[in-house]
MDAnalysis code that builds the backbone (N, CA, C; Angstrom):
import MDAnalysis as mda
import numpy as np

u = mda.Universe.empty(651, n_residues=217, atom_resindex=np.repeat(np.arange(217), 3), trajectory=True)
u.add_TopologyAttr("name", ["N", "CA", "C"] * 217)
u.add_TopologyAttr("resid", np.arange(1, 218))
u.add_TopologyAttr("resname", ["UNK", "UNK", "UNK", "UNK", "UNK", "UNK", "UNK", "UNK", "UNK", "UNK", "UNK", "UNK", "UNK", "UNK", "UNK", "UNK", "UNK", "UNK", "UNK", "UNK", "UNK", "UNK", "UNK", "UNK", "UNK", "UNK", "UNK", "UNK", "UNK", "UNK", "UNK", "UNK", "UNK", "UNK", "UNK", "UNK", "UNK", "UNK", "UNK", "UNK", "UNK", "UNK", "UNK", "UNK", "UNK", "UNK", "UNK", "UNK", "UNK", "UNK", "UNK", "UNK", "UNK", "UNK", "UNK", "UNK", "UNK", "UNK", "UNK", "UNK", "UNK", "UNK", "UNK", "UNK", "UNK", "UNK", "UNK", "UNK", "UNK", "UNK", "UNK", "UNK", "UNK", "UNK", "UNK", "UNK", "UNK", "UNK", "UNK", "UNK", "UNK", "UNK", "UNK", "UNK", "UNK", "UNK", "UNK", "UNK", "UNK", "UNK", "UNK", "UNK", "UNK", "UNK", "UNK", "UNK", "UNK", "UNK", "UNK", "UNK", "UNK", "UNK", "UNK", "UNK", "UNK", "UNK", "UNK", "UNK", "UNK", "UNK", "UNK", "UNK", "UNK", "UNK", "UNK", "UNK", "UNK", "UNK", "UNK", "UNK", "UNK", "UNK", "UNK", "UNK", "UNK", "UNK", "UNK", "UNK", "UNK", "UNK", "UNK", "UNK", "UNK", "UNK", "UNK", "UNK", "UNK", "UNK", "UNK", "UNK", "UNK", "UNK", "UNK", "UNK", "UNK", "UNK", "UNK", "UNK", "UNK", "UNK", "UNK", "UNK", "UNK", "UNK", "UNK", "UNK", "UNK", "UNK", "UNK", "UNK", "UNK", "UNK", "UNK", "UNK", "UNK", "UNK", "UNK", "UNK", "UNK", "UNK", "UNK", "UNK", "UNK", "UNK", "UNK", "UNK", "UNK", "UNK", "UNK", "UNK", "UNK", "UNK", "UNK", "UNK", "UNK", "UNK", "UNK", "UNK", "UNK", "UNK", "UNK", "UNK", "UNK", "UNK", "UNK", "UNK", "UNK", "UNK", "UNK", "UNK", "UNK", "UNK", "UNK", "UNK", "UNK", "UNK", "UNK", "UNK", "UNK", "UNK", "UNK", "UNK", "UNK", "UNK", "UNK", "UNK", "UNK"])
u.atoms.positions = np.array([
    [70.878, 99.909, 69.337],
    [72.041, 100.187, 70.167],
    [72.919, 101.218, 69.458],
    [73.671, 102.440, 70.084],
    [74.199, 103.245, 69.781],
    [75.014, 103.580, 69.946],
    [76.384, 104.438, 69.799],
    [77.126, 105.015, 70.915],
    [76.892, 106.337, 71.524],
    [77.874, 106.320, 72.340],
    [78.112, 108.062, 72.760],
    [79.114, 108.546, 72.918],
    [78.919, 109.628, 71.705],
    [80.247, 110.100, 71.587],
    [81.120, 111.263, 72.726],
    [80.252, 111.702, 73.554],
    [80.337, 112.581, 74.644],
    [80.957, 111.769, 76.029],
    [80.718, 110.631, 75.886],
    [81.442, 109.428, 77.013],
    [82.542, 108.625, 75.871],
    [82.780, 109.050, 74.504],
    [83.864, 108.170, 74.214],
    [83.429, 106.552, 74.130],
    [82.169, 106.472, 73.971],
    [81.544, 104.749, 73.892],
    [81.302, 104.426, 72.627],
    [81.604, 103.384, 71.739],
    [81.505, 102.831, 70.739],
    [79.588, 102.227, 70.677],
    [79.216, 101.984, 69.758],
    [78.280, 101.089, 69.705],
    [78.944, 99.487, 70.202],
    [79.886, 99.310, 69.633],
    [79.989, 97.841, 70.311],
    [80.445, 97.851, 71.853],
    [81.397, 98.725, 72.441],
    [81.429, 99.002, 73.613],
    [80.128, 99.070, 74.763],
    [79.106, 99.629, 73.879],
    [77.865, 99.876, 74.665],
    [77.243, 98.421, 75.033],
    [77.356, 97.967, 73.783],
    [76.193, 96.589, 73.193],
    [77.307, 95.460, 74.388],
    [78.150, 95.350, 74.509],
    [79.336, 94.263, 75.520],
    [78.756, 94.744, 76.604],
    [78.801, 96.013, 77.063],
    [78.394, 96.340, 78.607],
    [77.346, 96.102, 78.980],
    [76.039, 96.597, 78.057],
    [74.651, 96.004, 78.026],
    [74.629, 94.455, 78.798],
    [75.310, 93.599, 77.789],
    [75.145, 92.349, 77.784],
    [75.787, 91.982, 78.698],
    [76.715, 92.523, 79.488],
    [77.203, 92.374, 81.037],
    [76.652, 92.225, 81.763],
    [76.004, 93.603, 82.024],
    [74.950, 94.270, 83.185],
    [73.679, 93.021, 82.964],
    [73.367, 92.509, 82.034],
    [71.819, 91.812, 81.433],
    [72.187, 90.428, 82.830],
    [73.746, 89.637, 82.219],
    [74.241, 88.750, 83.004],
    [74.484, 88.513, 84.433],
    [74.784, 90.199, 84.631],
    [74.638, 90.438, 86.022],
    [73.950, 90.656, 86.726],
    [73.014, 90.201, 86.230],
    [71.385, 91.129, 87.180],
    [70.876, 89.662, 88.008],
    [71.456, 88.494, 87.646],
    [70.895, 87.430, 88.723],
    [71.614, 87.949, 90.114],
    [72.609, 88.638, 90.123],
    [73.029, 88.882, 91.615],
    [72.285, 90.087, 92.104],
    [71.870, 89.715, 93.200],
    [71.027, 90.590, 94.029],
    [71.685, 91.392, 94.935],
    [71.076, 91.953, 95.926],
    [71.908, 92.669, 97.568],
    [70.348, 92.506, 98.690],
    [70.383, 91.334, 99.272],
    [69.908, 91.953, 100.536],
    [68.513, 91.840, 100.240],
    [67.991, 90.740, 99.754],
    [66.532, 90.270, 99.261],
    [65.731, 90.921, 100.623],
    [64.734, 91.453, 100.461],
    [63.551, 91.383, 102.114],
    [63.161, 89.980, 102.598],
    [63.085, 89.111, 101.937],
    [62.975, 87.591, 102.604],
    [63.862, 87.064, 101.166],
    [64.816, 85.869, 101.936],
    [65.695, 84.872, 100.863],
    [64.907, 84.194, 100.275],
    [63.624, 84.333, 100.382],
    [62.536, 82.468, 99.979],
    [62.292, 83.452, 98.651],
    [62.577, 84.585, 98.174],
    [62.625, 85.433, 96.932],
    [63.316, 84.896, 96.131],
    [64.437, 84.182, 96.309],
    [64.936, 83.459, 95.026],
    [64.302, 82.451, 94.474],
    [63.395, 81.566, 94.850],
    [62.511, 80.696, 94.708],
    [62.046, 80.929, 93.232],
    [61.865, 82.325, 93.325],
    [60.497, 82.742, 92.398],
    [61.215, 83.248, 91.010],
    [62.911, 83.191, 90.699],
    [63.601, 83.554, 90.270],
    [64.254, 82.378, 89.277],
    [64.201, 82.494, 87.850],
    [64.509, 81.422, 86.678],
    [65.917, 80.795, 86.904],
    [66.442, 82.116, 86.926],
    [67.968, 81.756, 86.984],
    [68.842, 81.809, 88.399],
    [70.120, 80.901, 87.875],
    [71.152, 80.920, 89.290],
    [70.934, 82.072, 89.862],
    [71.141, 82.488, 91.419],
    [70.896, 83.908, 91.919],
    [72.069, 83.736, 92.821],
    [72.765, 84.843, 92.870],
    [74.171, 85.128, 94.127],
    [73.173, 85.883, 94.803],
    [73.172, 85.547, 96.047],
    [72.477, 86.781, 96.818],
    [73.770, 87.417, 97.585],
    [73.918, 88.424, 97.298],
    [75.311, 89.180, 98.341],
    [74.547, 89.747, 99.402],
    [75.070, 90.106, 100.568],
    [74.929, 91.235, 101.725],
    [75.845, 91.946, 102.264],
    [75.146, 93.402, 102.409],
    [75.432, 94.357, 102.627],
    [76.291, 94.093, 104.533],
    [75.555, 93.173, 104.522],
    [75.454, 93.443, 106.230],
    [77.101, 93.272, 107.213],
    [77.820, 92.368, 106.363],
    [79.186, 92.471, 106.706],
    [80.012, 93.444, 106.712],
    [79.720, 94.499, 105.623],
    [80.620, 95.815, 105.279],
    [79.691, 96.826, 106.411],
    [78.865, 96.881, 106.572],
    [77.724, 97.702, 107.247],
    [78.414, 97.415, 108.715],
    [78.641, 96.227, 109.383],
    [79.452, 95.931, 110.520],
    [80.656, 96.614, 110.738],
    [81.212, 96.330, 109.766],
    [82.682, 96.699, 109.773],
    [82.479, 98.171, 110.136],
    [81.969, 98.846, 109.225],
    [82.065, 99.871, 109.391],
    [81.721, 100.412, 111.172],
    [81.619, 99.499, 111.886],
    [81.188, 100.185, 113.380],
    [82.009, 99.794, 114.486],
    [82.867, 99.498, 113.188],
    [83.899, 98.376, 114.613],
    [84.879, 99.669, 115.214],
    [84.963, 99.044, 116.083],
    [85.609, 100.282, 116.868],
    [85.041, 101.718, 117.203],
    [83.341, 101.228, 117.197],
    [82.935, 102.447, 117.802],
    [82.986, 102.521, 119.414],
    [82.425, 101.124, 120.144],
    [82.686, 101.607, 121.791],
    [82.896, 100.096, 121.705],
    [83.451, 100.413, 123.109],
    [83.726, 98.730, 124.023],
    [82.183, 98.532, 124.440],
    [81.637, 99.194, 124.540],
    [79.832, 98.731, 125.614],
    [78.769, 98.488, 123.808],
    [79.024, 98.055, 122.798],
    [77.887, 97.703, 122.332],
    [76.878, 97.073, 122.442],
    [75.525, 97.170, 121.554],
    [74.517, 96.533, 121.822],
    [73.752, 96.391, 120.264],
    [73.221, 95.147, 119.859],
    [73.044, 95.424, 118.467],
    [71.481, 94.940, 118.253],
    [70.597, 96.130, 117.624],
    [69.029, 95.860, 118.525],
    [68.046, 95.520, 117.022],
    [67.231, 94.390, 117.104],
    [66.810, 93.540, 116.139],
    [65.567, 94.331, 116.221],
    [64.918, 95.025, 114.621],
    [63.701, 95.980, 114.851],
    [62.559, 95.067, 115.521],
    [62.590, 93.254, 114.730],
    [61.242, 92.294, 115.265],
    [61.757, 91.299, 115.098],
    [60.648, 90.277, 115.121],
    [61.559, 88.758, 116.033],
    [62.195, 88.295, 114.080],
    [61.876, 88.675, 112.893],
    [62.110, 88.452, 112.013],
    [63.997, 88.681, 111.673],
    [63.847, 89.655, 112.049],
    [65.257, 89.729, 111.846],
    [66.462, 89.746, 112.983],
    [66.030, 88.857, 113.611],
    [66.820, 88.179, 114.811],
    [68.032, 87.557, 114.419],
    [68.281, 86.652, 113.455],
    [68.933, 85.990, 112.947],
    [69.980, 86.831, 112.104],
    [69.863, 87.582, 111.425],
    [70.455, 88.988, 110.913],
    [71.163, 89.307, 112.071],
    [70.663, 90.213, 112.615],
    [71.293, 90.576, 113.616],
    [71.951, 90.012, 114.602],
    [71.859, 88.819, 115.064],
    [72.624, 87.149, 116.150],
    [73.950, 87.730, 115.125],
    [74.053, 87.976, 113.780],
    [75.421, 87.777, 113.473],
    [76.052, 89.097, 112.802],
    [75.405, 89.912, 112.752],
    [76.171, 91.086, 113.042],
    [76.657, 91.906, 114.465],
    [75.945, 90.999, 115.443],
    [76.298, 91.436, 116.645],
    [77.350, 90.417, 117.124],
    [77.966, 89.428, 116.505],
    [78.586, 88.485, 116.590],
    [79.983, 89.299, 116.137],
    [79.882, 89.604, 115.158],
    [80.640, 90.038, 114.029],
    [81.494, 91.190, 115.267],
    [80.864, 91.815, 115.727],
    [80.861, 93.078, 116.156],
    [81.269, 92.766, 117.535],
    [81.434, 91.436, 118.406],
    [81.224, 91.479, 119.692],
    [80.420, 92.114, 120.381],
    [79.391, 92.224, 119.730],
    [78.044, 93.010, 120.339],
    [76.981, 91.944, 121.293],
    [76.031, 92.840, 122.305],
    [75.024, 92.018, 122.550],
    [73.861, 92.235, 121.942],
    [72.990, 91.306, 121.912],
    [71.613, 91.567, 121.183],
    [70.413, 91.860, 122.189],
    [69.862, 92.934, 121.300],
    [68.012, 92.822, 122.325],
    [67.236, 92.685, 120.721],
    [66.388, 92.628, 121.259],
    [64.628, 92.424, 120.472],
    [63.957, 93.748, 120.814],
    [63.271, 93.955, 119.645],
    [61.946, 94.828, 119.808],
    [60.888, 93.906, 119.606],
    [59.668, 94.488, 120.270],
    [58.474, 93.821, 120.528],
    [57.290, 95.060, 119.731],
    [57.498, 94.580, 118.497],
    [57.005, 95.537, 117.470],
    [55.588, 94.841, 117.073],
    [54.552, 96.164, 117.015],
    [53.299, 95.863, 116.068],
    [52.835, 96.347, 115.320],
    [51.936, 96.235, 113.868],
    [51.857, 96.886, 113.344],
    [50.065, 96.933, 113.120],
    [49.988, 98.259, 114.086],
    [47.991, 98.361, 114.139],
    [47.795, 98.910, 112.345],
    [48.224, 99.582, 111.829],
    [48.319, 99.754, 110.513],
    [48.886, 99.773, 109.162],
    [48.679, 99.909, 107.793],
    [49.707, 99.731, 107.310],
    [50.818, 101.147, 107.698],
    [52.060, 100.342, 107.361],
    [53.286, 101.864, 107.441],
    [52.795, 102.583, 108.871],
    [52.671, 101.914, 109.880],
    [52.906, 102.222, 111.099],
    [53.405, 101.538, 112.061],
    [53.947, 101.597, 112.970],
    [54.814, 100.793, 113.402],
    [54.863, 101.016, 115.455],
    [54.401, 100.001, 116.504],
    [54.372, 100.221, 117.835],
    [55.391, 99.842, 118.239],
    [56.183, 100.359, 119.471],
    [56.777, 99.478, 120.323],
    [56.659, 98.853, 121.042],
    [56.319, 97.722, 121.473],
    [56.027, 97.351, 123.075],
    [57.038, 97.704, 123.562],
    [58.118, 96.698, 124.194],
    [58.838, 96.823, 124.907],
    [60.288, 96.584, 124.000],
    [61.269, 96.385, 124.816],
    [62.607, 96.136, 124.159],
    [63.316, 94.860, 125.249],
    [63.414, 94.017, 124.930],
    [63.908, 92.808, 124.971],
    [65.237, 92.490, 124.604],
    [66.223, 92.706, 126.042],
    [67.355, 92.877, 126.523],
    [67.948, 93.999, 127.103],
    [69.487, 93.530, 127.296],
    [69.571, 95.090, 127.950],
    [70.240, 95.980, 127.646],
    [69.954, 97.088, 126.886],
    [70.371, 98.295, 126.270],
    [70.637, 99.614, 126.919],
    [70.432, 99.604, 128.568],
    [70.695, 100.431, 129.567],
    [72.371, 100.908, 129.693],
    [72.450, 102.221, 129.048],
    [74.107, 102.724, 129.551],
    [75.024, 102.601, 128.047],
    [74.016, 101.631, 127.263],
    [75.297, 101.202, 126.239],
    [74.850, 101.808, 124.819],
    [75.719, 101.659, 124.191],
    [75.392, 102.586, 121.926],
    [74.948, 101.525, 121.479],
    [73.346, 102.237, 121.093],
    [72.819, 100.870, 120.237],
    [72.741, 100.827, 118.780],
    [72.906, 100.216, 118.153],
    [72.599, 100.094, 116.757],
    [71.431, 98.853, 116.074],
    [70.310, 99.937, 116.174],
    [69.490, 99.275, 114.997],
    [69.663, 98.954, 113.581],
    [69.815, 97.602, 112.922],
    [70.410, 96.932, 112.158],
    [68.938, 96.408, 111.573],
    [68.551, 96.743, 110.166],
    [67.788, 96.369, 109.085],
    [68.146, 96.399, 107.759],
    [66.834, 95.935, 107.034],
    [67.598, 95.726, 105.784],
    [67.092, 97.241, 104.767],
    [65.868, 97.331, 105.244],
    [65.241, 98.537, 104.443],
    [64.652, 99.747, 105.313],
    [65.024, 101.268, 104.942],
    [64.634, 101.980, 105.426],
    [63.566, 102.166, 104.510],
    [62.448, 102.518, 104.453],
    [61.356, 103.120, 103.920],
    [60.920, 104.227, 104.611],
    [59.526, 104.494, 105.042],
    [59.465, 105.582, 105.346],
    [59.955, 106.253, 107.186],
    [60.702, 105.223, 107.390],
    [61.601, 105.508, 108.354],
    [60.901, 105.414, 109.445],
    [59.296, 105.413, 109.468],
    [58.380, 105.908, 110.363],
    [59.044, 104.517, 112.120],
    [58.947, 103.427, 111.294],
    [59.810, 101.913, 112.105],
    [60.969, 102.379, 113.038],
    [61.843, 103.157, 111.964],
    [63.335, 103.367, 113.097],
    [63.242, 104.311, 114.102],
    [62.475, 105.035, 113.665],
    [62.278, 106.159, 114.360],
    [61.379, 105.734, 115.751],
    [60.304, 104.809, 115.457],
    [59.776, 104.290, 116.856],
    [60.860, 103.491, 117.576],
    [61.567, 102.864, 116.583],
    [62.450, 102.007, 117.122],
    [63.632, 102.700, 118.206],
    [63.937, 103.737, 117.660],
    [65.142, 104.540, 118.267],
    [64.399, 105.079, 119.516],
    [63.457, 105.724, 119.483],
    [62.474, 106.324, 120.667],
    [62.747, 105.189, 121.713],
    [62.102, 104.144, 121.555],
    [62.044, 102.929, 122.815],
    [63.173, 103.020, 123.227],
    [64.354, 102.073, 122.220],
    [65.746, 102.343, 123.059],
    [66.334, 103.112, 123.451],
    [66.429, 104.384, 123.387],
    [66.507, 105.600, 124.061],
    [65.887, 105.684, 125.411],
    [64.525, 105.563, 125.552],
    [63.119, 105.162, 126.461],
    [63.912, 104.347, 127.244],
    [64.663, 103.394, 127.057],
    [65.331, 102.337, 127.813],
    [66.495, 102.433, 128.368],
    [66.857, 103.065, 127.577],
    [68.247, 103.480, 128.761],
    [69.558, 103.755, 127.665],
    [68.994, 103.926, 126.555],
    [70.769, 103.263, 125.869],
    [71.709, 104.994, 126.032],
    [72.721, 104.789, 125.669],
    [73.690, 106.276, 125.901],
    [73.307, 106.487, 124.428],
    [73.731, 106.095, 123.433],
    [74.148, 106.438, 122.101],
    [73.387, 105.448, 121.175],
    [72.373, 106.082, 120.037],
    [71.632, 105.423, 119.567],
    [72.204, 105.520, 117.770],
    [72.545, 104.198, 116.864],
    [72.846, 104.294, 115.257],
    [71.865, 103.349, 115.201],
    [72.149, 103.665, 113.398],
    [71.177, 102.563, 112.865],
    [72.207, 101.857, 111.193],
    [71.743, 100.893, 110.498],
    [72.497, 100.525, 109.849],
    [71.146, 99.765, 108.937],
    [71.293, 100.302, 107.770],
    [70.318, 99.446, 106.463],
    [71.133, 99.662, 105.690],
    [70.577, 98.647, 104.593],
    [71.057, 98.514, 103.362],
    [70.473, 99.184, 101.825],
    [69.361, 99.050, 102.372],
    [68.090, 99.768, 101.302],
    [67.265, 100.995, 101.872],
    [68.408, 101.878, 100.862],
    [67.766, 103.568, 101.646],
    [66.377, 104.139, 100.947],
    [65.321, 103.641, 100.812],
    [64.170, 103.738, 100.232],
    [63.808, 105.308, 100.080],
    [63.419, 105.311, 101.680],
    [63.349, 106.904, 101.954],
    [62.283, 107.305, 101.469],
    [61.432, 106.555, 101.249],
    [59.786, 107.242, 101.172],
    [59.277, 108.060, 101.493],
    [58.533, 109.051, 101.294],
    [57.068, 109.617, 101.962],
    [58.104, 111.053, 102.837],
    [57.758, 110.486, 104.170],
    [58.293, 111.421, 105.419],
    [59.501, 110.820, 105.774],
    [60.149, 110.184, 105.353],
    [61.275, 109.172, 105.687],
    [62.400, 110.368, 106.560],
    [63.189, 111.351, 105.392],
    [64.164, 112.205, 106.110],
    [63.907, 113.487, 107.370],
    [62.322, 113.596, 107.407],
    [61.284, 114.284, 108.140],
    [61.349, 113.167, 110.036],
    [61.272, 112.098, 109.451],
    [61.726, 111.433, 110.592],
    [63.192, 110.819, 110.701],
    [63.693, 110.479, 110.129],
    [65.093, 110.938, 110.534],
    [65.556, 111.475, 111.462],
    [65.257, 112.719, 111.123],
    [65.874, 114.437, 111.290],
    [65.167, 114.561, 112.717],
    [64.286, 113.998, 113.002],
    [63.623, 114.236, 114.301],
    [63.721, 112.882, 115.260],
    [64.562, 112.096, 114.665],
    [64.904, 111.092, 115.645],
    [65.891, 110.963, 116.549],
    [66.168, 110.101, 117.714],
    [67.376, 110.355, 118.206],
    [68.716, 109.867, 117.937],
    [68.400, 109.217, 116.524],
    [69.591, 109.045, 116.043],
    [70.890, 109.339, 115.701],
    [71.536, 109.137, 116.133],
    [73.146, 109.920, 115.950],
    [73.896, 110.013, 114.326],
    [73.573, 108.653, 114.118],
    [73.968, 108.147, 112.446],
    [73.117, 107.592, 112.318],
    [72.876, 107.792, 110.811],
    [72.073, 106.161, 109.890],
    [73.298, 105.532, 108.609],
    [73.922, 104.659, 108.845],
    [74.391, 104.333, 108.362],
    [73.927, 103.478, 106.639],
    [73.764, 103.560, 105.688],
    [73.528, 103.484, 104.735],
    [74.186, 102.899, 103.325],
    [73.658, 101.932, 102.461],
    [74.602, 101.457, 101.132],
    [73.902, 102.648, 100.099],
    [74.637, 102.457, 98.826],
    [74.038, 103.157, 97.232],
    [73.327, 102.366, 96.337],
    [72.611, 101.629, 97.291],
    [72.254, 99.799, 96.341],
    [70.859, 101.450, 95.596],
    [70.179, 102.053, 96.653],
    [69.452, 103.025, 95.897],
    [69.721, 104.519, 95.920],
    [69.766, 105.143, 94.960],
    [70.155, 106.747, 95.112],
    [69.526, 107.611, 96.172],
    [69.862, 108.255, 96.889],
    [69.351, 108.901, 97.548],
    [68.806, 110.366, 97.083],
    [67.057, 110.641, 98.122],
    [66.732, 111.764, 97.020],
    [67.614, 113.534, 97.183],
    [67.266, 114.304, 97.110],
    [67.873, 115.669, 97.718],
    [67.060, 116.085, 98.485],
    [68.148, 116.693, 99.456],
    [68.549, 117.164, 100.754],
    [68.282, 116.473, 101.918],
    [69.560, 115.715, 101.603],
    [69.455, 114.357, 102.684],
    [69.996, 114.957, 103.694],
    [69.322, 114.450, 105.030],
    [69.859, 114.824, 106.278],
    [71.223, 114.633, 106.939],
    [71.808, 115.178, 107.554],
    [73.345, 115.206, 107.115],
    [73.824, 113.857, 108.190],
    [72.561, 113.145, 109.172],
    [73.380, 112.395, 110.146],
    [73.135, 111.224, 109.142],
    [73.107, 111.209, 108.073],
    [73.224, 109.813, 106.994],
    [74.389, 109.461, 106.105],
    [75.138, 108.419, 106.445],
    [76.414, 107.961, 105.692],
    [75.937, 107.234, 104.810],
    [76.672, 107.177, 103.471],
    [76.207, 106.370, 102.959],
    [77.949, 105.626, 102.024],
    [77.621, 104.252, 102.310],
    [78.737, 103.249, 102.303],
    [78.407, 102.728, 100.622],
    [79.938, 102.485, 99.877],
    [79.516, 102.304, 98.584],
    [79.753, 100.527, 98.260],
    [78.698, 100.046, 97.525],
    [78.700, 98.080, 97.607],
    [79.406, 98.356, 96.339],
    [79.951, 99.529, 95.581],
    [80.961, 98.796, 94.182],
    [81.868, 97.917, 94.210],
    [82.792, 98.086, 95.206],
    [83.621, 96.843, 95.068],
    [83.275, 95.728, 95.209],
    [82.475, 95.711, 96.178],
    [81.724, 94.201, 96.376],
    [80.993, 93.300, 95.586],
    [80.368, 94.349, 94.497],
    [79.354, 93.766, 93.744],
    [80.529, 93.215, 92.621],
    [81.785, 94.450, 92.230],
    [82.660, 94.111, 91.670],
    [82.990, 93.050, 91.621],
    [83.607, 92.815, 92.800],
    [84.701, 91.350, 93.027],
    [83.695, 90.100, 92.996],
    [81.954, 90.487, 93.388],
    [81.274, 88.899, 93.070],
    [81.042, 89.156, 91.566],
    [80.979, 89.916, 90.600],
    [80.910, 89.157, 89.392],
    [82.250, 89.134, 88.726],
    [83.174, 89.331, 88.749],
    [84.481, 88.986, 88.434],
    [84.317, 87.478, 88.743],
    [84.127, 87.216, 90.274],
    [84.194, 85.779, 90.985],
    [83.373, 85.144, 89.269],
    [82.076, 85.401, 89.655],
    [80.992, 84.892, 88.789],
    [81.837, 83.970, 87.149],
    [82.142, 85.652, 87.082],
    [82.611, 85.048, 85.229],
    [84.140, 84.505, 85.345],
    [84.438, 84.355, 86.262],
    [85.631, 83.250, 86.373],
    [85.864, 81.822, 86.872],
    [84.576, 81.910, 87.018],
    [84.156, 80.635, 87.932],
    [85.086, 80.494, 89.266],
    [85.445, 81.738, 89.731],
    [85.705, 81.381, 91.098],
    [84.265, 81.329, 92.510],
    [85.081, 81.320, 93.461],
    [84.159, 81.031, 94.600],
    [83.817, 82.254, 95.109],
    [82.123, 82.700, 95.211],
    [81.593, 83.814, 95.274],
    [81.472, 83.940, 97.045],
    [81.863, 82.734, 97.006],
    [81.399, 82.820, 98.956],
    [82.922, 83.341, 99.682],
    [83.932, 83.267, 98.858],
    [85.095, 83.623, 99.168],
    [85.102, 85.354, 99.553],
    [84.279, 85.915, 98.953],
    [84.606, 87.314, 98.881],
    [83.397, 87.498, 100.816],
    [83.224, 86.913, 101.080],
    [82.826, 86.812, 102.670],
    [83.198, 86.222, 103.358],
    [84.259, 84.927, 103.263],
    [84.876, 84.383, 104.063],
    [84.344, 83.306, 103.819],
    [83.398, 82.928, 102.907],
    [82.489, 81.688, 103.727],
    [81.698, 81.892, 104.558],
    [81.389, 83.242, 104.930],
    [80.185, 83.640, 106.228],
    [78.982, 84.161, 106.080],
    [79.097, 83.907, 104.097],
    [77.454, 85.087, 103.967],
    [76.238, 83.863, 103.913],
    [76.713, 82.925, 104.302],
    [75.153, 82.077, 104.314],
    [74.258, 82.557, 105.759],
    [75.397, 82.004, 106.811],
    [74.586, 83.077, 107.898],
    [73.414, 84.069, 107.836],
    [74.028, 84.958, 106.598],
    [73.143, 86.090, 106.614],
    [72.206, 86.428, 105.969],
])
């Protein structure tokens, strides 16, 4: 362990923060399935993104609609469309290969109204992009999307950029690569992650910094 003298960091300054960050790494953001903590030694906070990701849309229209990519993340979405006074549809998604992604149909009604597709991970985008096509296909006026994990694989900003997406709304849980497409926001989880390990090493209540509402999610 060392310092740096170009950031003004001590060796012991470094070696405390180290041993912070080491402590802090049982808290997560936004597992792909929760049954992931299972497999995990220690206590785990799981935080989500998905409350700040809401917020951020409030007050986009009176006619929302908040559209679940497959029947998996139904439950996700039941409460960000809650959150939101939104209604919910379903996609009727298959997958004939790997990293490809069908639509059947769309399940509810998204005719006239701004939809927002709500997931947890963008990868190679190839999903939202079918996803946005259908509801569009269906009737909606105004099509967003909202993840937490900007992966961005492969062809990811290639489809993007050619989708009918208006926004992709986005966290910094991962860096994004260069020359990101400009209809992508990206929302910062520092404070959040902040205020749950503060909670953590004070032994306050980590569920407080959501109201009490992140089990839901």
């Amino acid at each position: 362990m060392c310092g740096n003298a170009e950031t003004d960091m001590n060796a012991n300054d470094a070696l405390l923060e180290l041993l912070v960050m080491i402590d802090a790494a049982v808290v997560t953001m936004d597992l792909h399935a929760g049954q992931l903590q299972g497999f995990i030694g220690v206590p785990v906070d799981h935080m989500t993104a998905l409350m700040m990701l809401a917020d951020h849309f409030a007050g986009l229209d009176d006619d929302l609609v908040v559209v679940a990519p497959d029947a998996g993340r139904v439950k996700l979405n039941k409460q960000f469309a809650i959150r939101l006074g939104a209604g919910l549809a379903i996609l009727d998604k298959d997958r004939p290969r790997h990293q490809a992604a069908e639509i059947g149909h769309v399940i509810g009604d998204v005719h006239d109204k701004t939809a927002i597709v709500v997931d947890d991970i963008i990868d190679t985008a190839g999903t939202l992009r079918a996803a946005a096509e259908a509801v569009v296909s269906s009737g909606a006026r105004r099509i967003f999307a909202a993840a937490t994990h900007a992966v961005s694989a492969g062809r990811a900003y290639e489809n993007l950029r050619s989708s009918p997406l208006e926004r992709i709304v986005v966290t910094d849980t991962i860096p994004l690569r260069p020359d990101v497409p400009a209809s992508i926001d990206v929302v910062s989880c520092a404070s959040l992650l902040a205020d749950s390990i503060r909670r953590i090493f004070t032994d306050d209540s980590v569920s407080a910094v959501f109201g009490g509402k992140n089990h839901p999610f």
